[in-house]
FITOR-463222 format. One line per field, with one value per residue (C-alpha): chain; x, y, z; residue number from 1. Coordinates in Angstrom, 3 decimals. Each point is the difference from the previous one (the first is absolute). Example, Ala and Ser with C-alpha at 12.3 -4.5 7.8 and 13.67 -1.06 7.14 Angstrom:
residues 2
c: [A A] $
u: [12.300 1.370] $
v: [-4.500 3.440] $
w: [7.800 -0.660] $
k: [1 2] $
***
This chain:
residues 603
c: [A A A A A A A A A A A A A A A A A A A A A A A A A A A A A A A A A A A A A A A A A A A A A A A A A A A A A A A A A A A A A A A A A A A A A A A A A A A A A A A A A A A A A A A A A A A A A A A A A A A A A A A A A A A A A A A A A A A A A A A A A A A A A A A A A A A A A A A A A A A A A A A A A A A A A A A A A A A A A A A A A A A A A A A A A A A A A A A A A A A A A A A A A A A A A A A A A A A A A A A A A A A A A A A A A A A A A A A A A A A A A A A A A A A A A A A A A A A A A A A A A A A A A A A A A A A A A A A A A A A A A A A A A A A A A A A A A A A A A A A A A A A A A A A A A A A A A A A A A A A A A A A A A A A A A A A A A A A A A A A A A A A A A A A A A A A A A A A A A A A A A A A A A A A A A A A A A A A A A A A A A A A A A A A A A A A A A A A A A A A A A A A A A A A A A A A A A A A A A A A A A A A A A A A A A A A A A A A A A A A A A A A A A A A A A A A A A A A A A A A A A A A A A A A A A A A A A A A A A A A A A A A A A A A A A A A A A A A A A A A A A A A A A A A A A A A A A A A A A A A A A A A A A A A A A A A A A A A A A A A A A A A A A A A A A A A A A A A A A A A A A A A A A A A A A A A A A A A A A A A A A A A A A A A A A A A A A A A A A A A A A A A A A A A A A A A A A A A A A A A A A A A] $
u: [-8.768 1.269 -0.200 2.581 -0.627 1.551 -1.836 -1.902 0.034 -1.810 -1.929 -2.072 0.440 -3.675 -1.548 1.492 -2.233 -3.548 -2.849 1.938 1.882 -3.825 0.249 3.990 2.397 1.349 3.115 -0.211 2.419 -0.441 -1.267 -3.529 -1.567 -3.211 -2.038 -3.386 -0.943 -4.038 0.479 -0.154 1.858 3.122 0.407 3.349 1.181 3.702 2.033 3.030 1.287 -1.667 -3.797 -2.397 -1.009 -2.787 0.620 -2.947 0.374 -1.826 0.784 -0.910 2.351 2.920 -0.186 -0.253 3.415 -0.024 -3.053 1.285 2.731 -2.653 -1.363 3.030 1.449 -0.071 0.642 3.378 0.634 2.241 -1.392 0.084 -3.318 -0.857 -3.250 -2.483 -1.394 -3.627 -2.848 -0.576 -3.050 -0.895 -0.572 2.432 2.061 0.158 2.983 2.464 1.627 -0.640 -3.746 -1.289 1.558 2.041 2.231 -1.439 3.048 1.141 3.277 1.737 3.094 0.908 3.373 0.050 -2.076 0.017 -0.959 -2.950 1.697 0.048 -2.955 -1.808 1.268 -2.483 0.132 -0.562 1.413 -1.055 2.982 2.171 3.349 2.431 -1.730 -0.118 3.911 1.352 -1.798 0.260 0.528 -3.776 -0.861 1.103 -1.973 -2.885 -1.362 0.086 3.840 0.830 -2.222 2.941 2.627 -0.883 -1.026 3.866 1.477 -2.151 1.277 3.045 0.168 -2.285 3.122 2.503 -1.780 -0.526 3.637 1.539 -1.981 1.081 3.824 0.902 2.323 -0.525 3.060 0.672 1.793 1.614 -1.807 2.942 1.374 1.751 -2.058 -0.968 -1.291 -2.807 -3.806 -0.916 2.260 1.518 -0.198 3.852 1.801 3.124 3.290 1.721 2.683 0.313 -0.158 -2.208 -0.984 -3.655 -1.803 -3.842 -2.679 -1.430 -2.260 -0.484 2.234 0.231 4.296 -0.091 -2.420 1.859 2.882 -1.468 -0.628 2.937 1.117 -2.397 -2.377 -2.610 -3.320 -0.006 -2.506 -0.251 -2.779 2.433 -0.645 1.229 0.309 -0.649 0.270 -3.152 -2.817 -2.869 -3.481 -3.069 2.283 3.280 2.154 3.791 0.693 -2.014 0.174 0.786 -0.673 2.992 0.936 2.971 0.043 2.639 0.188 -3.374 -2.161 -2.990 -2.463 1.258 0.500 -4.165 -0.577 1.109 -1.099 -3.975 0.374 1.483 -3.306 -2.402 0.926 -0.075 -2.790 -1.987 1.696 -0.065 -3.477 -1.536 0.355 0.221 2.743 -0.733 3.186 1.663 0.068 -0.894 2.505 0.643 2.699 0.944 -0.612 -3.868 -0.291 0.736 -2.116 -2.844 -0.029 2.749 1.663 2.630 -2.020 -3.702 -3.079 -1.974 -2.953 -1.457 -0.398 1.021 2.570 1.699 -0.373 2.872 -1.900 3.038 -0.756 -3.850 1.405 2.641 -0.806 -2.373 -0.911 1.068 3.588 0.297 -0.282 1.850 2.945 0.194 0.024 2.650 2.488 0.032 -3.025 -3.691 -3.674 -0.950 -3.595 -2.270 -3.481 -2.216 -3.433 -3.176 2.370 -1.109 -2.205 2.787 0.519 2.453 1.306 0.089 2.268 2.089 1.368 0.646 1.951 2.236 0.385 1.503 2.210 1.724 0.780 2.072 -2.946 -0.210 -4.009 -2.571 -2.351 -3.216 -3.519 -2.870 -2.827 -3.421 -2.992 -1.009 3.551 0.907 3.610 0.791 3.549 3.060 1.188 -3.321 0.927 3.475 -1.573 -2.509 -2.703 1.360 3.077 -1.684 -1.821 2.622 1.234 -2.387 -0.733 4.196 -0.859 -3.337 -1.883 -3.643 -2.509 0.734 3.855 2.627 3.103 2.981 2.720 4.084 2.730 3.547 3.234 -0.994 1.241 -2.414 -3.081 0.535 0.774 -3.103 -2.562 1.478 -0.974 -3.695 -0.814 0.342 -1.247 -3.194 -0.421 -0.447 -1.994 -2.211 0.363 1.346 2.622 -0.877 2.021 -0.109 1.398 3.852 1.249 3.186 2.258 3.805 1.508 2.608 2.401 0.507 2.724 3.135 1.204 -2.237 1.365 0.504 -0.415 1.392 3.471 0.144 0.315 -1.189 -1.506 -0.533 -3.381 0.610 3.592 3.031 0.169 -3.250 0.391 -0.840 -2.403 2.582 -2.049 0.507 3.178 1.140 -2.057 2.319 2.249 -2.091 -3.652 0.538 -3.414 -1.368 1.444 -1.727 0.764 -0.583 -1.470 -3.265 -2.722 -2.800 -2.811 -3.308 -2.709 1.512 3.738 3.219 0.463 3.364 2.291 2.984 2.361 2.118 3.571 2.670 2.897 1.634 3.563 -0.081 -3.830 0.256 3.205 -2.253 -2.789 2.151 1.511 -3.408 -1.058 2.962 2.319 3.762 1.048 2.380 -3.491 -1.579 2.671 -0.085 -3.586 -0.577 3.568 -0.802 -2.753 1.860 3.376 -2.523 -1.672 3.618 0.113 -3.217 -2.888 -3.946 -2.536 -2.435 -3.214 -1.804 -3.015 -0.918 -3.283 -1.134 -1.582 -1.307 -2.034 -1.117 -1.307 -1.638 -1.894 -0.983 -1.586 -1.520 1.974 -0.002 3.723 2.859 0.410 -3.013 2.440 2.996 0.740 1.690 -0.519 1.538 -2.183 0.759 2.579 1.843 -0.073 -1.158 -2.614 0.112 3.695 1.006 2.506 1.993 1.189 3.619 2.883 2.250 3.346 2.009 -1.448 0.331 3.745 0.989 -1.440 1.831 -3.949 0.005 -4.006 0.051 -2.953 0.110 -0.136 -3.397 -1.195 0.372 -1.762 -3.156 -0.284 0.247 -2.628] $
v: [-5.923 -1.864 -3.528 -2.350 -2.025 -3.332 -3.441 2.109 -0.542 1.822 -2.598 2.610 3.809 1.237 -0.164 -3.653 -1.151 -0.960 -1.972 -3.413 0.579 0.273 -2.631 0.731 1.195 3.035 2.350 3.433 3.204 3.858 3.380 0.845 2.084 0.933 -1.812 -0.510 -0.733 -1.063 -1.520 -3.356 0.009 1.917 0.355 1.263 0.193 -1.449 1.589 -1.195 0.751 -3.083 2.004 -0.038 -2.617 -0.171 -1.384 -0.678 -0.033 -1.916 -0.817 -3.611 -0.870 2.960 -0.414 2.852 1.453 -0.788 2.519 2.318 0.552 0.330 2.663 2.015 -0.260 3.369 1.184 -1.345 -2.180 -3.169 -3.185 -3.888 -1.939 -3.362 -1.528 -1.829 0.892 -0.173 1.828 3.653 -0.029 2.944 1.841 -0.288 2.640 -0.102 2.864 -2.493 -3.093 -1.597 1.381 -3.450 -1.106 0.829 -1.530 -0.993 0.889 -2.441 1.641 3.883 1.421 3.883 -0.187 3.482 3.449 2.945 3.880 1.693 0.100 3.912 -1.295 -2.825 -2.944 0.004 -0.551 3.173 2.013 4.097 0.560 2.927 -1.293 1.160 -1.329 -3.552 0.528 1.008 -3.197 -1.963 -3.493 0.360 1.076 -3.146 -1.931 1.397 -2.482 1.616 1.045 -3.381 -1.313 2.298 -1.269 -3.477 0.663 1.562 -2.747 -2.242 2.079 -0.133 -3.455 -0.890 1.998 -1.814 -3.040 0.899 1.394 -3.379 -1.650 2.208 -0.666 3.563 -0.606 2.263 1.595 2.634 3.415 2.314 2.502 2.097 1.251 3.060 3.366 0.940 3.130 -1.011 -0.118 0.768 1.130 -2.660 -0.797 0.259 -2.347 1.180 -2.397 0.035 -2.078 2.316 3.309 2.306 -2.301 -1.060 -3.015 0.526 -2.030 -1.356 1.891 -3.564 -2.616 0.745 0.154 -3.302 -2.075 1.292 -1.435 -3.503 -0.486 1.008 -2.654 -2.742 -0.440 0.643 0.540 2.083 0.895 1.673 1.181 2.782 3.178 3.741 3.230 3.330 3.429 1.646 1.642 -1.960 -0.087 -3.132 -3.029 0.824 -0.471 0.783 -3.716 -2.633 -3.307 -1.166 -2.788 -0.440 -1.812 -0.102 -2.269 -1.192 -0.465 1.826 3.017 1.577 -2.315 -2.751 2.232 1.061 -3.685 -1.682 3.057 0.045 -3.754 0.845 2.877 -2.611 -2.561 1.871 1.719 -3.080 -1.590 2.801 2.203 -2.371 2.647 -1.279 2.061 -0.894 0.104 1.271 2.945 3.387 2.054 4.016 2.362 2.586 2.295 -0.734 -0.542 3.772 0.839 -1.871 0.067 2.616 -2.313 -2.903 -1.888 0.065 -1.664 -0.818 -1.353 3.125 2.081 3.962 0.118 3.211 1.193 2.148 2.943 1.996 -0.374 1.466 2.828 0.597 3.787 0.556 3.220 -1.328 1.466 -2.577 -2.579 1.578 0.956 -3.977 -0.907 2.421 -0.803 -3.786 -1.012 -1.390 -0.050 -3.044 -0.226 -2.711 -0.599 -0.137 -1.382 2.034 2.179 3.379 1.705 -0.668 3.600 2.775 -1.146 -3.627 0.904 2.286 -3.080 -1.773 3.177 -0.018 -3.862 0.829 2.554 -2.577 -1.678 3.039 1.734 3.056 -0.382 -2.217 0.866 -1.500 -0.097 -1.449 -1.164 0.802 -2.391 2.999 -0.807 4.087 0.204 0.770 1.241 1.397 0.774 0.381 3.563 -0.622 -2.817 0.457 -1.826 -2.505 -0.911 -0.803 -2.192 -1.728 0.111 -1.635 -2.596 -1.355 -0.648 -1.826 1.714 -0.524 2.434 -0.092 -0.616 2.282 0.439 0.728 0.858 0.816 2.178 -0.422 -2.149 -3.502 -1.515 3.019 -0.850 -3.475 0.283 2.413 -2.267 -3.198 0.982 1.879 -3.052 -2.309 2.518 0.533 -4.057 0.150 2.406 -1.813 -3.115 -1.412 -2.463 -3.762 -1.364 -3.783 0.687 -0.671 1.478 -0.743 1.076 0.710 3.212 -0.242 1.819 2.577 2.958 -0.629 3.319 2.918 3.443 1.336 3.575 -0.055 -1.515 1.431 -3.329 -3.393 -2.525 -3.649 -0.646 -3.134 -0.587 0.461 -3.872 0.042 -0.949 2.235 -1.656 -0.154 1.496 2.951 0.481 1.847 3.167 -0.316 3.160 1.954 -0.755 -1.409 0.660 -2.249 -3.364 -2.830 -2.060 -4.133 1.022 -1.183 0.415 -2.355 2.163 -0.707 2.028 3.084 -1.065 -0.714 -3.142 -0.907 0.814 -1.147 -0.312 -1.757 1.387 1.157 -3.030 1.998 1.967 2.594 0.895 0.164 2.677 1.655 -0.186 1.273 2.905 1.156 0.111 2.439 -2.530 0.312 -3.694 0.771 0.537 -2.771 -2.539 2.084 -1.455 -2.788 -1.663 -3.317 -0.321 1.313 -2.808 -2.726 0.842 -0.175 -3.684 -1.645 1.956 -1.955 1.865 0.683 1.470 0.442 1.550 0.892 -0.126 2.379 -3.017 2.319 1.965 -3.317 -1.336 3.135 -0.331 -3.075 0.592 3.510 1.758 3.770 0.219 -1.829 0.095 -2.322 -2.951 0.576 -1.152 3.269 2.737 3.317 3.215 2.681 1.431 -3.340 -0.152 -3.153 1.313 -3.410 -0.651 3.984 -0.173 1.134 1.179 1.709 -2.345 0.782 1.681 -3.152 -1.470 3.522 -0.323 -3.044 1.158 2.977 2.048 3.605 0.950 3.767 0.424 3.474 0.795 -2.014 1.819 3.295 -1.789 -1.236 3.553 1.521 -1.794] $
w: [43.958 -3.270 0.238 -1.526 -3.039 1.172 -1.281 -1.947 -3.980 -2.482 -2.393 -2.358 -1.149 0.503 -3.446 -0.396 2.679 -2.056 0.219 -0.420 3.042 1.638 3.124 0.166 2.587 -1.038 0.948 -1.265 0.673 -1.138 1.249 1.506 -2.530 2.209 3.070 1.007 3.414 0.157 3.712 0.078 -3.631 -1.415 -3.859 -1.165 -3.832 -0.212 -2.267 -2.141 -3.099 -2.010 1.564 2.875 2.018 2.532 3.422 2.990 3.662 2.236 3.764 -0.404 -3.168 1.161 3.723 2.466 -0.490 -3.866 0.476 2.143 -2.610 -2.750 1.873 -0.018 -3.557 -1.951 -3.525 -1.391 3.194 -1.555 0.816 -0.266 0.212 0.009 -0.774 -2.430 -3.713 0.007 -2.013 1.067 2.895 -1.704 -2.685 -3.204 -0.710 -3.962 -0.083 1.576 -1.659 3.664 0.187 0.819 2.677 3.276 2.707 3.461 2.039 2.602 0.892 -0.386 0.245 -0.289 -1.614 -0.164 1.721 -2.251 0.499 -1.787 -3.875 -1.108 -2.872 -0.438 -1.861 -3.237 -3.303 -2.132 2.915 0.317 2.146 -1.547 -1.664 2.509 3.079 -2.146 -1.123 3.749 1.073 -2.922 1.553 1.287 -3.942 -0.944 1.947 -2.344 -2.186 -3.111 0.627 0.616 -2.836 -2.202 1.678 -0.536 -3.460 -0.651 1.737 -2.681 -2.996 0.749 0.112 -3.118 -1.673 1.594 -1.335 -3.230 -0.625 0.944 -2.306 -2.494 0.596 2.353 2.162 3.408 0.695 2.621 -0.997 2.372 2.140 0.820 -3.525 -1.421 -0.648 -4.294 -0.650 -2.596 1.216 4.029 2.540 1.873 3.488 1.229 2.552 1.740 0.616 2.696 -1.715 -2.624 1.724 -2.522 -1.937 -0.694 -1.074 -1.858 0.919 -3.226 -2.230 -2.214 0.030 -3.837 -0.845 2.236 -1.508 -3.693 1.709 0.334 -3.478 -0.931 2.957 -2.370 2.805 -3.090 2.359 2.328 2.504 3.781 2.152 1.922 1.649 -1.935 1.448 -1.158 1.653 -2.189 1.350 0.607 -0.996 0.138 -2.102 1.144 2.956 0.845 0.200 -2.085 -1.355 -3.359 -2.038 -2.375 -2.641 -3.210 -2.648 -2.502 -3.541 -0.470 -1.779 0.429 -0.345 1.966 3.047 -0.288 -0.642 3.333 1.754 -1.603 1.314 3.047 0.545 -1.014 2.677 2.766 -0.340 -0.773 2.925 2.306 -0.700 -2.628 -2.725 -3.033 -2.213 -4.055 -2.121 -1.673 1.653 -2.459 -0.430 -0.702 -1.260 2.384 -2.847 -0.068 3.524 0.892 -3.194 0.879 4.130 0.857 1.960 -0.294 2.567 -1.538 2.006 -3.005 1.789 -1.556 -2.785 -0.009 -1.819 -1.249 -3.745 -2.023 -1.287 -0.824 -3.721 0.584 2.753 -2.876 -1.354 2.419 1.797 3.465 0.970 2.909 -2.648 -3.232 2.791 1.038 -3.422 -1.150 2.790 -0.620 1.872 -0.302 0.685 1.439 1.586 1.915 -0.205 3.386 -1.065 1.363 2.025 -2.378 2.999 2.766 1.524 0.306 3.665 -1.362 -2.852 1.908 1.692 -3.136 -0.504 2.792 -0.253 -3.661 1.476 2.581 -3.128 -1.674 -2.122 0.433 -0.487 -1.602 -3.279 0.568 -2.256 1.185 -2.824 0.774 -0.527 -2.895 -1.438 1.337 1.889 3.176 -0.093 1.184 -3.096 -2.624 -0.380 -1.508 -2.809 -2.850 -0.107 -2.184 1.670 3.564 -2.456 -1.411 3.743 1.347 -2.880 -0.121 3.773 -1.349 2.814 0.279 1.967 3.797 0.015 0.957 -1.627 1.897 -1.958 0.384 -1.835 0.962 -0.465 -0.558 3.474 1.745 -2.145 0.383 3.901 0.307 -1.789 1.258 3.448 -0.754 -2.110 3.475 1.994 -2.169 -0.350 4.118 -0.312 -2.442 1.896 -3.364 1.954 0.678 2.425 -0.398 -3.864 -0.014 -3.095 -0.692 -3.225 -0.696 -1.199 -2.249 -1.941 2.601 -1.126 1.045 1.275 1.485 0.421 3.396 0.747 2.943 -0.922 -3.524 -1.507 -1.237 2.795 -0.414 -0.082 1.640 0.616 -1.968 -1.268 -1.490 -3.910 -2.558 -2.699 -3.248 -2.354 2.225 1.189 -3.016 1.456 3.199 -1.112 -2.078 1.905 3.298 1.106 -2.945 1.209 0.996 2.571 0.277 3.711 0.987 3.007 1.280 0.964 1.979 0.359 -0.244 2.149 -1.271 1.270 -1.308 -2.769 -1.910 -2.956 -1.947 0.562 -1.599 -0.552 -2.052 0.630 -2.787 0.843 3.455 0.128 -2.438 2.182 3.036 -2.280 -0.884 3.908 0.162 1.634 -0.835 -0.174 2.770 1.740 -1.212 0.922 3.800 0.396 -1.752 -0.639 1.372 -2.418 -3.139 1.304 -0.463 -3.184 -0.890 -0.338 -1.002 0.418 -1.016 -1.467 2.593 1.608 2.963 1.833 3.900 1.789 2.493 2.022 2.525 -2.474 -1.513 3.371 0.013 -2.777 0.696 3.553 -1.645 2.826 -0.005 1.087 -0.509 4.036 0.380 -1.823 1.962 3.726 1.731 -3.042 0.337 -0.171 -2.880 1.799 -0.178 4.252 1.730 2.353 2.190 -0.063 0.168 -2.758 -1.497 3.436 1.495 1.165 2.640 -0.805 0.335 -2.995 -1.683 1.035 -0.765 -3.964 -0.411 -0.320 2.322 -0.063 -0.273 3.245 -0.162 -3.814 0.280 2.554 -1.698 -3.295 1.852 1.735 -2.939 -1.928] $
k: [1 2 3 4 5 6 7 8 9 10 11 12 13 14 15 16 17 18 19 20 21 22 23 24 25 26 27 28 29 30 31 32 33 34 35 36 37 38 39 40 41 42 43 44 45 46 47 48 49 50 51 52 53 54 55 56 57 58 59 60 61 62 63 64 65 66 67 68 69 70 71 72 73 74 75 76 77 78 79 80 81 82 83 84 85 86 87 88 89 90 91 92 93 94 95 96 97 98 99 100 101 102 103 104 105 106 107 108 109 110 111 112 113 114 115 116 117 118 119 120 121 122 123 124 125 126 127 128 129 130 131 132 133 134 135 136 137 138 139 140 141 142 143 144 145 146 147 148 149 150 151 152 153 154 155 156 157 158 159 160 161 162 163 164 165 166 167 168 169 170 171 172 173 174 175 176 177 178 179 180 181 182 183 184 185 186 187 188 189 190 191 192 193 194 195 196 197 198 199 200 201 202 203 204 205 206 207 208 209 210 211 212 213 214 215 216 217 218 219 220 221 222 223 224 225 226 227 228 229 230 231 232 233 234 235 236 237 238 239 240 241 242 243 244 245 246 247 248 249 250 251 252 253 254 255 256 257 258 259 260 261 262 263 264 265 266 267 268 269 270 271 272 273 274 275 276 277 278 279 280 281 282 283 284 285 286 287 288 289 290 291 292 293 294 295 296 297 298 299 300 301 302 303 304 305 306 307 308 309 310 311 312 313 314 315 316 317 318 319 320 321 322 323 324 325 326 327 328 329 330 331 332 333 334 335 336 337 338 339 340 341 342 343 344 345 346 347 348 349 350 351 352 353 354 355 356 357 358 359 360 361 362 363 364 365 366 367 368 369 370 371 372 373 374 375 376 377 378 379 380 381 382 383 384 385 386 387 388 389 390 391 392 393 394 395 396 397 398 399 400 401 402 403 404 405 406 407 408 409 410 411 412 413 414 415 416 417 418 419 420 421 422 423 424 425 426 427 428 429 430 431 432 433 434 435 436 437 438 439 440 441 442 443 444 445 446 447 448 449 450 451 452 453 454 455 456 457 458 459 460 461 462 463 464 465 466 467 468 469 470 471 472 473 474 475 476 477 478 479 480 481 482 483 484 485 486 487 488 489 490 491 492 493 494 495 496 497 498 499 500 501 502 503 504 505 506 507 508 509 510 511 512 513 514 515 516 517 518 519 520 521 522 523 524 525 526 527 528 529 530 531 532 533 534 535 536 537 538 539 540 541 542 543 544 545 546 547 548 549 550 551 552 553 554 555 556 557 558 559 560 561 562 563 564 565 566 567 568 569 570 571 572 573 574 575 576 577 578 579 580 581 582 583 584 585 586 587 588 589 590 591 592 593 594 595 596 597 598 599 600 601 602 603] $
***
């Protein structure tokens, strides 16, 4: 039966109790993490979230009933104990911060029984995810999960700190705001005040934070919550927190200067990395030439080579065909990978083809400087030689090469160049490697619309040297957008935006927005430029990705208190769930049962 905790005060979390207090009266409160019972002497290993501390039983310093309650304490029971510091009777336990000494307990309450938990509480747990998620207030009892959480809670903090000093001012934007059609699909709100009418739950609080420098509130910065309805995968979840700032009367370079300070103090604070500015920087251009990706861990080498001059004229159609159609031959370089086999490759193969290739060209060079090849036949002698030399190959390596558009090569040899560096174990994870992308292009063509995209977001400022191109070569702008990256993860991005009238309704025209539109979605934001608008910039973290990175987490969920799985359901909390037909009523929404029915039989 659960006792009550009246007179009682707690005077130290576990791990604060140390070999000064030795000789002291102690009161100490948390969960039993396991007992021992050796007769005449019970052991248990108090658990809270500061650590473990060891507590002893004996009849003479507990009493009989303090004993008798000893005896019946199980895993995860909640209890108070009182008692004395003193140095352990036995022997040290040099995995524990409180290894040396223990409590001799002279009273115990059980504030609270508990069942057999589904797992065991551990750090480095084995339990499968959705048995830890369905009971995920016992997974965060783990040590390591709360070691995260406390680390975030730290982070977020050291930011708030820093940003102060720096002259932000933390202002709140709303959370219920009206639906754009750029970017992710928006989760929608329905108003009952406004029968069929829907607010948006915030994608970024971007057009608001815009709005407070056009307001004069000159620094801006928020640590808020987004929401997107995308599918999910290991760094991403349908709602996520953000780390957000604007800034005022500003370019480029001042924005990446208060934020390489910003990264260097709290990772010294926090992890006791030590981040050397300035920060390098890269072109978008040379980052997809060199790694295939606009996110590049370069804590190792492999980087792709443009052979399309060499494969130029050659007697390989797959490569000729590329070229001729507007395309390239781009190929990596695995060291001492030339005897892999055919079953090996073959999944190289099929990994290319979830990247859009339709295969992969691969030549392996023997130690007697002969080819192994899937293509030999096609090429003379001399051009697998000049092949083979423009990828500056030595004996041993294999050479994996691809022919297609330039977004499908790069895509394709982006992802076998991390794959391979796994492979090879080429990866140190205590490096952080940070670096900014820059100059991304302004517009990307979309397929699947027919048109030009923002790469970013439609008030991201074109680089002036380029925005003559915007009619006659869209594609060739340059944007003054920017992305931190570590190791590999995008962990935020930004850009200076537009301030401008003219080049923003040209910006909106080339979208394909009629400025009837234009002014439909964005028309508060367009009013205010209207009278007084600073130039400014800005740039959002991903501060659950950060935290991530920072803990060496494999998932994003091991940084965040109640996560959603991928299909963005809460396995604890059930949702998203159905309401009852009152609330459906009172919003003017008829769910179609029946027409879903028919769907899910279907399928």
């Amino acid at each position: 039966m659960a006792e009550s905790m009246k007179g009682l005060h707690r005077s130290h979390r576990c791990t604060e109790v140390s070999n000064e207090n030795i000789g002291e009266k102690v009161t100490v409160m948390g969960w039993v993490q396991k007992r021992r019972n050796l007769g005449s002497l019970i052991f248990i290993d108090l658990r809270d979230r500061s650590g473990i501390l060891q507590i002893m039983f004996d009849e003479a310093s507990v009493g009989a009933e303090g004993f008798e309650k000893a005896g019946q304490l199980r895993s995860e029971y909640v209890v108070a104990v009182v008692g004395t510091v003193q140095k352990r009777s036995a022997a040290v336990n040099e995995n524990l911060k409180t290894g040396d000494i223990e409590v001799i307990a002279e009273d115990i309450r059980i504030l609270s029984e508990s069942e057999t938990p589904p797992f065991p509480i551990e750090e480095n747990s084995q339990t499968k995810d959705d048995i830890r998620l369905k009971y995920r207030y016992l997974d965060l009892r783990r040590p390591d999960i709360q070691r995260n959480l406390m680390l975030r809670s730290k982070v977020a903090y050291l930011m708030r700190d820093f940003m102060m000093k720096e002259g932000f001012v933390e202002v709140e934007t709303p959370v219920l705001t009206k639906s754009t059609p750029e970017g992710a699909r928006d989760y929608l709100v329905p108003s009952r005040v406004h029968p069929g009418s829907f607010y948006a739950l915030p994608q970024s609080p971007q057009l608001f934070k815009q709005l407070l420098m056009c307001a004069g509130y000159d620094r801006y910065f928020q640590i808020t919550k987004c929401f997107r309805d995308e599918d999910l995968r290991a760094d991403r979840q349908p709602e996520f927190t953000q780390a957000d700032m604007e800034l005022a009367f500003v370019d480029v370079d001042d924005v990446l200067d208060v934020n390489e300070r910003l990264l260097q103090y709290v990772f010294k604070e926090s992890i006791g990395i030590d981040v050397k500015l300035p920060l390098p920087r890269m072109t978008w251009q040379e980052a997809m030439d060199r790694f295939g990706s606009d996110k590049p861990d370069t804590r190792f080498g492999l980087e792709l080579k443009d052979v399309s001059d060499v494969a130029a004229g050659c007697g390989f159609g797959v490569f000729t065909g590329a070229l001729e159609n507007g395309g390239s031959v781009r190929g990596i370089c695995v060291p001492g990978r030339a005897s892999m086999g055919r079953k090996q490759i073959d999944k190289l193969v099929d990994l290319a083809k979830t990247y859009g290739a339709k295969g992969l060209a691969y030549l392996g060079v023997n130690e007697d400087r002969t080819y192994k090849s899937s293509f030999a036949k096609f090429m003379t002698e001399d051009e697998l030689a000049a092949l083979v030399s423009a990828m500056e190959a030595k004996p041993g390596d294999l050479l994996l090469f691809a022919a297609d558009k330039n977004k499908v090569v790069w895509d394709v040899l982006g992802a076998l160049r991390l794959h391979m560096a796994k492979e090879l174990e080429l990866i140190d994870k205590n490096q952080y490697n940070f670096l900014w992308i820059t100059e991304f292009p302004l517009l990307e063509w979309s397929e699947e619309e027919n048109r030009y995209m923002a790469m970013h977001h439609p008030f991201t400022m074109p680089m002036e040297e380029d925005w003559d191109k915007v009619d006659t070569d869209p594609g060739a702008v340059r944007a003054k957008a920017y992305d931190i990256v570590l190791n590999g993860t995008e962990l935020g991005g930004g850009s200076v935006r537009i301030h401008q009238n003219d080049i923003q309704e040209k910006m909106f025209e080339v979208l394909g927005f009629t400025k009837e539109s234009a002014w439909e979605q964005f028309g508060f934001l367009l009013n205010a430029f209207r009278f007084g608008v600073p130039p400014h910039a800005g740039l959002a973290y991903g501060l659950d990705r950060m935290v991530m990175h920072m803990v060496q987490a494999d998932s994003i969920r091991d940084v965040i208190a109640f996560p959603k799985v991928k299909d963005a359901s809460c396995l604890m909390s059930e949702a998203p769930g159905t309401v009852d037909e009152k609330q459906l009523k009172e919003l003017g929404i008829k769910v179609d049962a029946e027409s879903e029915k028919v769907e899910k039989t279907e399928e």
